[in-house]
C-alpha positions, 0 to 999 in steps of 0.5 A: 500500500505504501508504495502505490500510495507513493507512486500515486503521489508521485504521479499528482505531484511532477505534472502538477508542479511542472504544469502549474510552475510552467501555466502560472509564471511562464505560459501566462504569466503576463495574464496573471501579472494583469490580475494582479494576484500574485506577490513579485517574490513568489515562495515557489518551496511553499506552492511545492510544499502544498502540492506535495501535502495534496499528492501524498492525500489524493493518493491516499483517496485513489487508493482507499476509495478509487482503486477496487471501484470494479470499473476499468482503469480507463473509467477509474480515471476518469471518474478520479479526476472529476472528482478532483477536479471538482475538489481541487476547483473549490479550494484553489479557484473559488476560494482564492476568487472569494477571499484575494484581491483581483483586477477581475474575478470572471477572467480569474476564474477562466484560466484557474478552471481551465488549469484544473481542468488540464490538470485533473485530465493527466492526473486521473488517468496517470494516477489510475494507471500506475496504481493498475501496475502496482496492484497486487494480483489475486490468487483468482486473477492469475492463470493457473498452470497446469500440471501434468502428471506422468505415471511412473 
């Protein structure tokens, strides 16, 4: 479990840092500079540190509550990702719209929705995927060799 949980983590944090450290401050920073919501010096070890806190619990939710759903991995997935999708959007797109200080709310709110959207997109079915290799096989999934029996 430890290692799947591990893996898991893995799989939401990489895309997610270098999909958010590439979305935010160089992809479309000068959007972002216009909203004017970010600090000059931002403490990228503090937004690692945040999504590292996040990877090690939605991993934990894949694996506990995703992962036996007896569903394939591809619906697995996806339905992980809606559901993180959806999780993710209210902390990091609603709540950061309700409570900072923003030239606009509306154009905030489309480029966060749109980052969640591309991020739950490659994390779900990433996340479904490794813990499918991970997964410890059953005695009633593996194939049963035969024997034969020479008589002597």
């Amino acid at each position: 479990m430890m290692r799947r949980i591990g893996v898991g983590a893995l799989c939401y944090l990489v895309p997610t840092f270098v999909l958010g450290f590439v979305w935010h401050l160089v992809a479309f920073d000068s959007y972002y500079d216009r909203l004017a919501i970010y600090r000059q010096d931002v403490i990228v070890p503090f937004g690692f540190l945040s999504m590292t806190i996040q990877a090690l619990l939605f991993a934990w939710v894949f694996d506990s509550s995703f992962a036996s759903r007896p569903a394939g991995v591809g619906r697995r997935g996806l339905a992980f990702a809606a559901f993180g999708a959806v999780l993710s959007w209210s902390f990091t797109t609603l709540a950061v719209a309700a409570k900072n200080v923003m030239t606009s709310v509306p154009d905030y709110l489309l480029i966060e929705t749109a980052f969640t959207i591309v991020q739950w997109a490659i994390v779900g079915p990433l996340m479904a995927l490794s813990h499918a290799k991970l997964a410890p096989t059953s005695e009633a999934a593996r194939p049963r060799r035969s024997v034969a029996v020479v008589p002597e």
